[in-house]
VEXDREN-2710 file (C-alpha; in Angstrom, 1 decimal):
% VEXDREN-2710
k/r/px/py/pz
1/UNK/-26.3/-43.3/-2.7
2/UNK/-29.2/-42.0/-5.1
3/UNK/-29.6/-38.4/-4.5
4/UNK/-27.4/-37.6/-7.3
5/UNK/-28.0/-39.7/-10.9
6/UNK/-31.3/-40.2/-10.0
7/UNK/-33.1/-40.5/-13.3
8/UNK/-30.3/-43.2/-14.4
9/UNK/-31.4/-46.0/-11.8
10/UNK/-34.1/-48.3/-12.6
11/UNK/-35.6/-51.7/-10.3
12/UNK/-33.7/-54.6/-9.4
13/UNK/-30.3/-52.3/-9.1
14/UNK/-30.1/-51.5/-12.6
15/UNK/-28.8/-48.1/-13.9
16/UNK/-28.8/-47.5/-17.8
17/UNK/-27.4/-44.2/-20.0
18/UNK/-28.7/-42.9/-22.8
19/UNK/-26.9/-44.4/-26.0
20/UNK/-25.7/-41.0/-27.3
21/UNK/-22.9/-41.5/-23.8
22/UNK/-22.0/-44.6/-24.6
23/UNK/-21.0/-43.6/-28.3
24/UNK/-19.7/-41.0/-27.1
25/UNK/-17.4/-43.1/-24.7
26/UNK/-16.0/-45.6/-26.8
27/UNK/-14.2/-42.8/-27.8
28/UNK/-11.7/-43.6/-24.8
29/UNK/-11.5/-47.2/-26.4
30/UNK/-10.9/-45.7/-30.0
31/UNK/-8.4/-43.0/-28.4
32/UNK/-6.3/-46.5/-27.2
33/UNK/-6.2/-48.4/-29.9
34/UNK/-5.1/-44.9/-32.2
35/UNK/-1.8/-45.2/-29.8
36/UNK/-1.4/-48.9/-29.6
37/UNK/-1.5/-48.7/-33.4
38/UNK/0.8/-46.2/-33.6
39/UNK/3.0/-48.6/-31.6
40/UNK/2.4/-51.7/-33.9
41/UNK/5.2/-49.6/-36.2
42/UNK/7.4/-49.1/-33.7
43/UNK/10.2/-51.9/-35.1
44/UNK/10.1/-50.0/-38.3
45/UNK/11.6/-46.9/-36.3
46/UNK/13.6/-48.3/-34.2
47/UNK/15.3/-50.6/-36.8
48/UNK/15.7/-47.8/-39.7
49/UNK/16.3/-44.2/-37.3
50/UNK/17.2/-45.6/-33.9
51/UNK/19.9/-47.4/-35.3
52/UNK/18.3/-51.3/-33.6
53/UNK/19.1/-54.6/-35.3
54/UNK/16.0/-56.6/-35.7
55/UNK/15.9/-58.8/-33.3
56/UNK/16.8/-56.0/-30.5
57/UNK/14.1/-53.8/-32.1
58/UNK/11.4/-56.8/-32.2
59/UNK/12.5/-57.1/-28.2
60/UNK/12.4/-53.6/-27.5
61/UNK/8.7/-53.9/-28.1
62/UNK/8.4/-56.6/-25.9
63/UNK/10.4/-55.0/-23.1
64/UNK/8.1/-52.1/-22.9
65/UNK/5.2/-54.3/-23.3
66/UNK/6.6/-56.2/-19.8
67/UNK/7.1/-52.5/-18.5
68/UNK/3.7/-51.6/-19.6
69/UNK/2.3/-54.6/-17.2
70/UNK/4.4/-54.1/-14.1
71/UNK/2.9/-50.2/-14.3
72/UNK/-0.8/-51.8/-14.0
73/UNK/-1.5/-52.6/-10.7
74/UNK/0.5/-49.5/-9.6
75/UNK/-1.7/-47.4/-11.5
76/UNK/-4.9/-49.5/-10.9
77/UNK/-3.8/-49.2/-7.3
78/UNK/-4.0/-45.5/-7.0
79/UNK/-6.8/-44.8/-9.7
80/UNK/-9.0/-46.6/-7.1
81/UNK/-8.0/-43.7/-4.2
82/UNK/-9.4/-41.6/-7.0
83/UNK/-12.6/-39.7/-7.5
84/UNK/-14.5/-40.0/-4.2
85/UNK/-15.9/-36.6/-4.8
86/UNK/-14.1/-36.0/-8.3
87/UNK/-14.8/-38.5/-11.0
88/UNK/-11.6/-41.1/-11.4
89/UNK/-12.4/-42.2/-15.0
90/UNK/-12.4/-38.3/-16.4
91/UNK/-9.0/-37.8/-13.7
92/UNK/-7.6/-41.2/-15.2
93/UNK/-8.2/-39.9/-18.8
94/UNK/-7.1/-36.1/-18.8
95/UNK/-3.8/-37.7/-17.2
96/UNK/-3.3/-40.9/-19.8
97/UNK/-4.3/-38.4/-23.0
98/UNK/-1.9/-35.4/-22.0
99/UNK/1.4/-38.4/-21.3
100/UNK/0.7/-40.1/-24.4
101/UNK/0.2/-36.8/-26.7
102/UNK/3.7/-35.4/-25.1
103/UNK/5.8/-38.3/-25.2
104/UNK/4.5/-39.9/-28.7
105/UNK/5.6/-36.4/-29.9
106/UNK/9.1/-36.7/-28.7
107/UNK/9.3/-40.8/-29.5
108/UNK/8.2/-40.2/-33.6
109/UNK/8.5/-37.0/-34.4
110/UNK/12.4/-36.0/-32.1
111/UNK/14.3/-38.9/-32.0
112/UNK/16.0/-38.8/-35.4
113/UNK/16.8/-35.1/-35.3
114/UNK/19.5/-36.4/-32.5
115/UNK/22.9/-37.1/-33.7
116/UNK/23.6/-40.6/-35.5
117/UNK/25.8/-43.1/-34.0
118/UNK/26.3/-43.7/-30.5
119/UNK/23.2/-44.5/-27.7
120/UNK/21.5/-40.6/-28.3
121/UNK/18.3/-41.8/-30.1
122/UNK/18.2/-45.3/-28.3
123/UNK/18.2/-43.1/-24.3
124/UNK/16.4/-40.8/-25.8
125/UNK/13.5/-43.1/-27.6
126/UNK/13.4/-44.9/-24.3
127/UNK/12.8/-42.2/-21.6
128/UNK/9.4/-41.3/-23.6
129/UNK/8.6/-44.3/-24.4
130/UNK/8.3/-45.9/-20.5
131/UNK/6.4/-42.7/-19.9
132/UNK/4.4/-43.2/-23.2
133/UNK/3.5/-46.9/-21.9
134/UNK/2.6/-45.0/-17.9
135/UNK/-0.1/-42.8/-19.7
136/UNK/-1.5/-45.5/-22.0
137/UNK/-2.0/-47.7/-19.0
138/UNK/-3.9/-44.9/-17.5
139/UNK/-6.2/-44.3/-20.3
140/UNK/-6.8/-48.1/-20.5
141/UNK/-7.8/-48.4/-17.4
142/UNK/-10.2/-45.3/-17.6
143/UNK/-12.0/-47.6/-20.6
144/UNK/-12.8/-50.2/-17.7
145/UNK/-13.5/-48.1/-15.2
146/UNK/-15.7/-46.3/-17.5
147/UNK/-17.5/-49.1/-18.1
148/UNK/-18.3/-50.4/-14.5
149/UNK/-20.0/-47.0/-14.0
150/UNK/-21.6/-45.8/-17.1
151/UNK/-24.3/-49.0/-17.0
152/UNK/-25.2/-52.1/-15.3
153/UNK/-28.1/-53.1/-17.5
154/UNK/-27.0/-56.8/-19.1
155/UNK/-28.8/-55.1/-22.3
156/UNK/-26.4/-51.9/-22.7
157/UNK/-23.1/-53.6/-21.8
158/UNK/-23.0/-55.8/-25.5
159/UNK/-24.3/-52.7/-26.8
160/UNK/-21.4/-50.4/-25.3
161/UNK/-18.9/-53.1/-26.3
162/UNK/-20.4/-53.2/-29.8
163/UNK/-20.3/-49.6/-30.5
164/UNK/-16.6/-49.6/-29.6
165/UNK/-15.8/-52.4/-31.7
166/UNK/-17.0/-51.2/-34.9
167/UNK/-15.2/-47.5/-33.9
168/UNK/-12.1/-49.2/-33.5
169/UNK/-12.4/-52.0/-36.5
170/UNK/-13.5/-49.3/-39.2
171/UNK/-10.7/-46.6/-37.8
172/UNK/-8.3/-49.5/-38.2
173/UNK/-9.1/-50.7/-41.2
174/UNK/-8.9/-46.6/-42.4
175/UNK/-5.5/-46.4/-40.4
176/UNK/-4.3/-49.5/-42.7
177/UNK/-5.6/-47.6/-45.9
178/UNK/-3.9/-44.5/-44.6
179/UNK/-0.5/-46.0/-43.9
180/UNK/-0.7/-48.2/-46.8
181/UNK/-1.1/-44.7/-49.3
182/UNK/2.0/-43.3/-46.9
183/UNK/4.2/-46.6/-48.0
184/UNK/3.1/-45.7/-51.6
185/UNK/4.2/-42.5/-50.9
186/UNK/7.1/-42.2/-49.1
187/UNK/8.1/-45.6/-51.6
188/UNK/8.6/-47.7/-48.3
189/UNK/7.6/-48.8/-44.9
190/UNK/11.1/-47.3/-43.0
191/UNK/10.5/-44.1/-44.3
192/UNK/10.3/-41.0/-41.8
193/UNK/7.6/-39.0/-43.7
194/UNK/5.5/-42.1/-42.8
195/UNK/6.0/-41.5/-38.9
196/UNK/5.5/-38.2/-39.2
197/UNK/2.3/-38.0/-40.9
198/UNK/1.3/-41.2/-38.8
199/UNK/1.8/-39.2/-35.5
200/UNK/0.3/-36.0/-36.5
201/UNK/-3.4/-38.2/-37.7
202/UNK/-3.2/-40.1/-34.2
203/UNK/-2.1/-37.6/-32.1
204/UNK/-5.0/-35.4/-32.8
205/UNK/-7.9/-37.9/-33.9
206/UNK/-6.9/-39.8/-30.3
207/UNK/-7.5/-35.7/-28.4
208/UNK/-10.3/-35.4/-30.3
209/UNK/-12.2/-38.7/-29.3
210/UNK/-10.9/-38.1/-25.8
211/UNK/-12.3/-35.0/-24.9
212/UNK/-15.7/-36.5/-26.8
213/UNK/-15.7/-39.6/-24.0
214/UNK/-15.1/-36.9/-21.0
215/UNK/-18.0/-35.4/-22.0
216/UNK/-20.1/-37.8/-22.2
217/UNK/-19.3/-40.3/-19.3
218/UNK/-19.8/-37.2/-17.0
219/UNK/-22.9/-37.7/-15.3
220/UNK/-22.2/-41.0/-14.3
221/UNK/-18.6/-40.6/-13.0
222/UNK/-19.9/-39.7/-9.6
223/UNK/-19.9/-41.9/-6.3
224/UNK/-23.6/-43.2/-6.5
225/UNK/-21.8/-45.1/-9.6
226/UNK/-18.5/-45.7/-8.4
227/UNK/-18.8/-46.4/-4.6
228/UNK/-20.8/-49.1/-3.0
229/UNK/-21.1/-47.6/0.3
230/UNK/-20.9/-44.1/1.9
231/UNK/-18.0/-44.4/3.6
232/UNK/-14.5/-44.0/1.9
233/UNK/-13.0/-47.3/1.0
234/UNK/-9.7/-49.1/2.0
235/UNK/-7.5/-50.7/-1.2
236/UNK/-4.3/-52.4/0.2
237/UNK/-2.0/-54.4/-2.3
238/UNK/-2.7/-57.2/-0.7
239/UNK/-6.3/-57.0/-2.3
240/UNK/-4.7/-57.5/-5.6
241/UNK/-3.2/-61.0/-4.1
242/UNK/-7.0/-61.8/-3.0
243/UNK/-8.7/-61.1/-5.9
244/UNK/-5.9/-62.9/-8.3
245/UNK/-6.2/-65.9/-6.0
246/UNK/-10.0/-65.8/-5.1
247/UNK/-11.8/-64.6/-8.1
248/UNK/-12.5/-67.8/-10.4
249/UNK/-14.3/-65.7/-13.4
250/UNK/-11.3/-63.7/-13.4
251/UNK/-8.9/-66.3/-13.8
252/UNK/-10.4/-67.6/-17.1
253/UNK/-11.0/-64.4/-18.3
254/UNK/-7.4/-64.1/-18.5
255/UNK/-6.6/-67.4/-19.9
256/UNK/-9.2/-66.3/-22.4
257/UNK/-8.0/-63.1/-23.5
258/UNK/-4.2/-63.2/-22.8
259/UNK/-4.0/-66.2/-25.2
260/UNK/-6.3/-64.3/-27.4
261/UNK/-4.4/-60.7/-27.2
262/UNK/-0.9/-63.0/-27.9
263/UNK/-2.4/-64.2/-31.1
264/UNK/-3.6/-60.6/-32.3
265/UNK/-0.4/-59.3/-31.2
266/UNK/1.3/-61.3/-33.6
267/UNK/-0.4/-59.3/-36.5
268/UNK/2.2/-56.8/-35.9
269/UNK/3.1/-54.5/-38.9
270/UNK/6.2/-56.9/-40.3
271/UNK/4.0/-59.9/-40.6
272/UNK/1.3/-57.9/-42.2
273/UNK/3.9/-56.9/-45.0
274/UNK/4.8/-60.8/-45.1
275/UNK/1.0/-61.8/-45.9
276/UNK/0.0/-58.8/-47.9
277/UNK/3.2/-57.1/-49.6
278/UNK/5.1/-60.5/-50.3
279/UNK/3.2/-63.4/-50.2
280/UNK/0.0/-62.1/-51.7
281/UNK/2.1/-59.5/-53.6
282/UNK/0.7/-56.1/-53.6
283/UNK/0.9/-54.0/-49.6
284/UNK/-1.6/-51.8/-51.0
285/UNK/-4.3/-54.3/-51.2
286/UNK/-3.8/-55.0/-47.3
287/UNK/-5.9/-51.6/-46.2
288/UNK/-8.9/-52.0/-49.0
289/UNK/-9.5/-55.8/-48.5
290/UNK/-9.6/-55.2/-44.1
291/UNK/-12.1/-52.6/-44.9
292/UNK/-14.6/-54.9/-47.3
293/UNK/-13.8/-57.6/-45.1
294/UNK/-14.4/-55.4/-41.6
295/UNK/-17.5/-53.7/-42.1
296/UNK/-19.2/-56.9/-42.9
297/UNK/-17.3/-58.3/-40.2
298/UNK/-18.8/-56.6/-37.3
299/UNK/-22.3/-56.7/-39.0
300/UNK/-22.2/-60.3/-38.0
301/UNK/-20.2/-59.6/-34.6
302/UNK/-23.5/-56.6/-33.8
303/UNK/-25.3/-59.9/-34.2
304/UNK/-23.3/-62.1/-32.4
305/UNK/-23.0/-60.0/-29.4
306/UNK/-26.1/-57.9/-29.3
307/UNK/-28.1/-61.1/-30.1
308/UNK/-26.4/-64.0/-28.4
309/UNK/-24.8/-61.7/-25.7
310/UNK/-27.7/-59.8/-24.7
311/UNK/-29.9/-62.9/-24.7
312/UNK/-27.9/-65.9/-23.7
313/UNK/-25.0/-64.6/-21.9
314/UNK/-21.6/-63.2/-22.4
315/UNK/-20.0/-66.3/-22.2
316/UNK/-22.1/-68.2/-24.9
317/UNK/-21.3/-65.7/-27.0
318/UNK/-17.4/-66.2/-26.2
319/UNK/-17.6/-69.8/-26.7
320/UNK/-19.3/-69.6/-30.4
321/UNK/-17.0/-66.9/-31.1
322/UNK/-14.0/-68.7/-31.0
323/UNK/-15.1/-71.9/-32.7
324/UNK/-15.7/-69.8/-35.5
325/UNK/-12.2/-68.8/-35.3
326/UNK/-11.0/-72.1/-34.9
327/UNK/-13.2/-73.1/-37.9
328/UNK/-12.5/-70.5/-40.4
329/UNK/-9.2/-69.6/-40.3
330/UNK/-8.2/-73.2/-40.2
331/UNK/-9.9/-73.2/-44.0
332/UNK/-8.0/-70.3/-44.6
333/UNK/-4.5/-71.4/-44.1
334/UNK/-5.6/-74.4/-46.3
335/UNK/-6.9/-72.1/-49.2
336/UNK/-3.5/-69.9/-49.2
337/UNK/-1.9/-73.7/-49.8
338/UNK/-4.1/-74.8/-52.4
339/UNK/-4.7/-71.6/-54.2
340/UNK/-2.3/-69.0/-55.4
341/UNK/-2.5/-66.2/-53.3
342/UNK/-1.2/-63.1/-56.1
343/UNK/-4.6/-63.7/-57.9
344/UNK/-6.4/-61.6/-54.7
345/UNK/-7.7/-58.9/-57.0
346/UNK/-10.2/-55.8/-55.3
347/UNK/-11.5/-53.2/-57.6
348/UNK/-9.0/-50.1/-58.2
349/UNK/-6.2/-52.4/-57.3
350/UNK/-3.7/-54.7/-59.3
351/UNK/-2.9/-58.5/-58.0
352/UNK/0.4/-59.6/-57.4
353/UNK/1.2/-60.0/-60.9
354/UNK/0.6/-56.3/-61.2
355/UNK/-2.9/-56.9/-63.5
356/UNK/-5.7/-54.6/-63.3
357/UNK/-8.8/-55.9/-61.7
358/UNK/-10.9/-57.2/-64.4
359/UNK/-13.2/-59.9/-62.0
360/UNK/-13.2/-61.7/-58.8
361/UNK/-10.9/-64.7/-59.0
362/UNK/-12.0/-67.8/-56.8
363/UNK/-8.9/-66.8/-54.6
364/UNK/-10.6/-63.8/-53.8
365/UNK/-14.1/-64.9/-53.3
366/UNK/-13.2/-68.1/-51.0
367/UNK/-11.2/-65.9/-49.1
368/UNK/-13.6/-63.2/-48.9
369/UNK/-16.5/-65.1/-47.4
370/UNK/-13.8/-66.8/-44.8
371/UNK/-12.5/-63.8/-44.0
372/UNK/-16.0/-62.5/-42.9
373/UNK/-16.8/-65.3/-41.2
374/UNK/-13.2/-65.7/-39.1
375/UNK/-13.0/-61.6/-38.5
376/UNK/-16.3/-61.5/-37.2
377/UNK/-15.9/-64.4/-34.7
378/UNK/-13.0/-63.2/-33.6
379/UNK/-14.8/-59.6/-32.8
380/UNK/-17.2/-61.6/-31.0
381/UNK/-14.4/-62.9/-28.7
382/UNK/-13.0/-59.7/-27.9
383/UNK/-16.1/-57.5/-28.1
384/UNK/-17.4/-59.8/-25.4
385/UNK/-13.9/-58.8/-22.8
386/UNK/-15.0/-55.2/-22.0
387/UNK/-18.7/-55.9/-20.5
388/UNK/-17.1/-59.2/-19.3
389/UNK/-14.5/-57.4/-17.3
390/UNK/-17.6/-54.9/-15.9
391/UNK/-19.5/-58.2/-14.7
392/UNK/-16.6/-59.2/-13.1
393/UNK/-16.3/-55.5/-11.2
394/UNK/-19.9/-56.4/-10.0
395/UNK/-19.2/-59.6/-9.0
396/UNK/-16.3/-58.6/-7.0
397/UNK/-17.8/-55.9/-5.3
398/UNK/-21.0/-58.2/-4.2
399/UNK/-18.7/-60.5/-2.8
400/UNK/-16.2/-58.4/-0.9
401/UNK/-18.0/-55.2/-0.8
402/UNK/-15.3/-52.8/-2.3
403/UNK/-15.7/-51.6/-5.9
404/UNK/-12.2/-51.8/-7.0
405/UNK/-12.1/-51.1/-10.7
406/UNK/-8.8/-49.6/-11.3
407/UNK/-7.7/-52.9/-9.3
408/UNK/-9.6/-55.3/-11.1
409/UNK/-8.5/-54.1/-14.5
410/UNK/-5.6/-53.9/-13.7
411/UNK/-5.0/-57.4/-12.5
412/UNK/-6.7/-58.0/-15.7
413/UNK/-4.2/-56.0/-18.1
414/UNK/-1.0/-56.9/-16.0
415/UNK/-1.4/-61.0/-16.3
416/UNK/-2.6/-60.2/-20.2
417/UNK/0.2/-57.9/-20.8
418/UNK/2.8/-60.4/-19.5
419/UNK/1.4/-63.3/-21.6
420/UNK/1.2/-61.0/-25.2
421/UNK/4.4/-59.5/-24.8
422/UNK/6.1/-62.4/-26.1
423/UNK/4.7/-61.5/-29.7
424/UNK/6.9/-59.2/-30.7
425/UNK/10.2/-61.0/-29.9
426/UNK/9.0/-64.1/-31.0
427/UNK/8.0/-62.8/-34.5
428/UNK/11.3/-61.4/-34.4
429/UNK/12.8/-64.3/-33.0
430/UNK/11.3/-66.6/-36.1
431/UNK/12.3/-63.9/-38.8
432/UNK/16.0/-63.5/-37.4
433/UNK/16.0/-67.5/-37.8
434/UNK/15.3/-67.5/-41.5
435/UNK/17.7/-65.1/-42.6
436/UNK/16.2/-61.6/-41.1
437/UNK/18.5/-60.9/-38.1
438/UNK/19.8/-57.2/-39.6
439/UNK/16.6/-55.9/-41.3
440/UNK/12.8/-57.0/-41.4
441/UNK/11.2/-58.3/-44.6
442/UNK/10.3/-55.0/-46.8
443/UNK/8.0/-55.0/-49.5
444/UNK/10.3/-55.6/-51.9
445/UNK/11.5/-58.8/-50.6
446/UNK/11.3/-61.8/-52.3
447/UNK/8.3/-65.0/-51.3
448/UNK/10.5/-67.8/-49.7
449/UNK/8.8/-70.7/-48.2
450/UNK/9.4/-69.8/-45.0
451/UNK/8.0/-66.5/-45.0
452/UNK/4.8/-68.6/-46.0
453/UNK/4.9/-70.8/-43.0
454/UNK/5.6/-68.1/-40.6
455/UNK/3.5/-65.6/-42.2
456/UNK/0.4/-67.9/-42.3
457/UNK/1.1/-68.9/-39.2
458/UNK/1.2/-65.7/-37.4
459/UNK/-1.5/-63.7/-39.1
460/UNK/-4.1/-67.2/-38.7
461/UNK/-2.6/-69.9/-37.0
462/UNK/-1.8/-68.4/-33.5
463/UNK/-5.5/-67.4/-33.8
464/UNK/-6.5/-70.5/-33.6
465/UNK/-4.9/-71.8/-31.2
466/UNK/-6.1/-68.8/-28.9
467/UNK/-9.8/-69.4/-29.5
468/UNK/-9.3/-73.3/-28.8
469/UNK/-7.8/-71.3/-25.2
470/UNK/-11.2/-69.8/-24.8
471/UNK/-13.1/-72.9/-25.2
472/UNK/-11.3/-74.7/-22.5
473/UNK/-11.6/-71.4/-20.5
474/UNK/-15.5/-70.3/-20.6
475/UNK/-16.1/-74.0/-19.5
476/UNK/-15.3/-72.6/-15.9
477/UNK/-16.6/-69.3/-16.3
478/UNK/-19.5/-68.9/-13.9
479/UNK/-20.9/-65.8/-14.6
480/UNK/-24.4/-66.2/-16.6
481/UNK/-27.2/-64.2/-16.9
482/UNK/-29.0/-65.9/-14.0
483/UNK/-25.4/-65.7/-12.1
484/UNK/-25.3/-61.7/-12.7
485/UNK/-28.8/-61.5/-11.5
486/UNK/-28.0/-62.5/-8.2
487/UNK/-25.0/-60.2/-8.4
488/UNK/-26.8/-56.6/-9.3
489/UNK/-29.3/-58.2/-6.4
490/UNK/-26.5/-58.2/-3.4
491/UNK/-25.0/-54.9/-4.7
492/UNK/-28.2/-53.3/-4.5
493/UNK/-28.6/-54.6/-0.7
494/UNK/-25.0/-53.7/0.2
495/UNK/-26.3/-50.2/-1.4
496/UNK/-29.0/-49.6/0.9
497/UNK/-27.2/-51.2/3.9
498/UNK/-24.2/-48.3/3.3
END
């Protein structure tokens, strides 16, 4: 199993890669979360050029989100007859980058050249859009698959997770900046100029970081990485049922994330404009203040993961994590009560009373420093998913003796999909039940008290009660350093045995 990737393998069944790949493959990560972004528009478009009321354009989100999951462990199932002599993460990303380019064209940038009226744009829109969702499940799962091959070393996977965090945080909080200067613009959110410039920067940023990460995981997508024994491997669907039912670590990971990935889901673009373009009163502000408050953010996440993860264990790093969420965003919710939110003043913006920035008001400190604190935990949480789901690759494959990561993943990603695709509809649900059923709150809206509660509530609260999720979760997660020793031990003899 060693004559190829040789100089990669070290003792006690550890292989490592030289950083350069694994910056290079969090590309694949980026390349996701370009598309999923794109996506967190999508009600926008569907609601102002499809011709969807709000609440069927809030659902339309979730429908493909439920699509998205039953795909997984079809596409899990046949990424793992993948690669035996050709690599499956570099097949799994040329397919997933090539379906989401093409039909992300045709969803944003065809649609509203089709005749109004009638069910044109709304066929249309959904024909590439359950193709869209097919290729982003395939570049997903290349991300995890990617992962279970490009190192083992329980002092590169924080490190690979890490470097893909702060990719995907700053190119978010850049994306926000971006879109918010298209709103400014284009003079709203439901205008098309903003789709169409929003495509063209994803579509090409996402092909660009794509063909960086096929470069780069290369090497390692080869069988003496990706196979546990010589012999070609048997995946039945009933595996899926075995490992679902069998697999404890699994099981909590799920609980874990899903919760966590419903509550993040809820930051979808509408509530965003709640928080930032009504209730704090200036849209703008929402791209520079994620930026300040991101890139000190994942300072203290690098520290929280590289430090506690690489030290003490993935899990103890999950577990203080989300009592940082539970801590600080619970103080945040109670400063936007007590405080008076339109005095959040940044430098080069006005506040919500349309004044210049001439200080920092105690609004904007207070909120500041929580913000650090609450982002940052929160990146710990789901920084700590990716090399989480690669230990539990390992441990599967020590325990059955099939390396199944398409499978694995996918189990993952199906039972998390399911869970967060509630988000949408029931942000769209809560805004139809104030008064929003026809058209989503715009900029231009006026504050009401119930776009407080359910702003504040969907933007912090559901945080929190996903991290109190996690707690109970990691209690029963097994898989410690010590645990993961044992794990890399039994591969390696299953290794030599094949």
């Amino acid at each position: 199993m060693k004559e190829s990737g040789q100089k990669y393998v070290m003792e006690k069944g550890i292989h490592r890669v030289e950083p350069w790949r694994i910056v290079g493959f969090s590309g694949v990560n980026l390349a996701v979360n370009l598309y999923m972004g794109l996506t967190m528009y999508m009600s926008y478009y569907l609601n102002g050029f499809v011709g969807m009321a709000v609440i069927f354009a809030s659902s339309f989100s979730t429908v493909m989100r439920l699509w998205d999951g039953v795909t997984d462990p079809m596409v899990g199932f046949v990424v793992d007859k993948f690669g035996y002599r050709a690599g499956k993460t570099r097949i799994c990303m040329t397919i997933g980058g090539v379906l989401l380019f093409v039909n992300s064209f045709f969803m944003f940038r065809v649609t509203h050249h089709l005749p109004e009226g009638g069910v044109a744009r709304g066929i249309f829109f959904t024909v590439f859009a359950l193709l869209f969702y097919i290729g982003y499940t395939f570049l997903n799962v290349s991300m995890h698959t990617g992962n279970v091959c490009l190192t083992n070393d329980p002092g590169q996977r924080p490190f690979l997770s890490v470097v893909g965090t702060i990719l995907v945080r700053m190119s978010r909080s850049l994306v926000q900046i971006y879109v918010a200067s298209l709103v400014v613009k284009y003079g709203k959110m439901s205008s098309i100029g903003v789709f169409e410039d929003m495509w063209l920067l994803t579509a090409v940023a996402a092909s660009i970081c794509i063909a960086i990460a096929f470069v780069s995981i290369a090497p390692k997508d080869i069988p003496a990485f990706t196979a546990i024994t010589k012999e070609k491997q048997v995946v039945k669907f009933k595996d899926y049922i075995r490992v679902l039912k069998t697999n404890k670590p699994l099981q909590m990971l799920i609980v874990s994330a899903a919760t966590d990935k419903l509550a993040s889901s809820c930051r979808i673009s509408a509530v965003s404009v709640v928080v930032f373009g009504i209730i704090i009163g200036n849209f703008q502000l929402n791209g520079g203040w994620s930026l300040y408050t991101t890139i000190l953010g994942l300072v203290m996440m690098t520290l929280g993961v590289g430090a506690i993860g690489g030290k003490l264990g993935l899990k103890k790093a999950m577990q203080v994590g989300s009592w940082g969420v539970v801590i600080f965003n619970t103080i945040i919710m109670v400063l936007f009560v007590v405080a008076d939110p339109k005095t959040l003043n940044l430098p080069g913006y006005v506040n919500g009373y349309g004044q210049t920035f001439t200080g920092f008001t105690f609004f904007t400190v207070a909120l500041f420093l929580l913000s650090i604190l609450g982002e940052g935990s929160q990146m710990i949480c789901t920084s700590a998913i990716p090399p989480m789901i690669a230990d539990i690759n390992d441990y599967e494959a020590s325990r059955s003796g099939k390396y199944m990561p398409g499978m694995v993943a996918t189990v993952y990603t199906f039972i998390d999909k399911l869970i967060s695709a509630a988000a949408p509809s029931l942000v769209g649900i809560a805004f139809a039940w104030i008064g929003f059923a026809d058209k989503l709150p715009d900029v231009d809206t006026p504050s009401t008290t119930a776009l407080f509660v359910f702003g504040l509530f969907f933007y912090y609260g559901t945080s929190v009660l996903g991290a109190l999720c996690n707690t109970i979760a990691m209690k029963y997660y097994e898989l410690t350093p010590q645990r993961m020793e044992e794990v890399r031990a039994k591969m390696e003899q299953l290794r030599h045995e094949g």
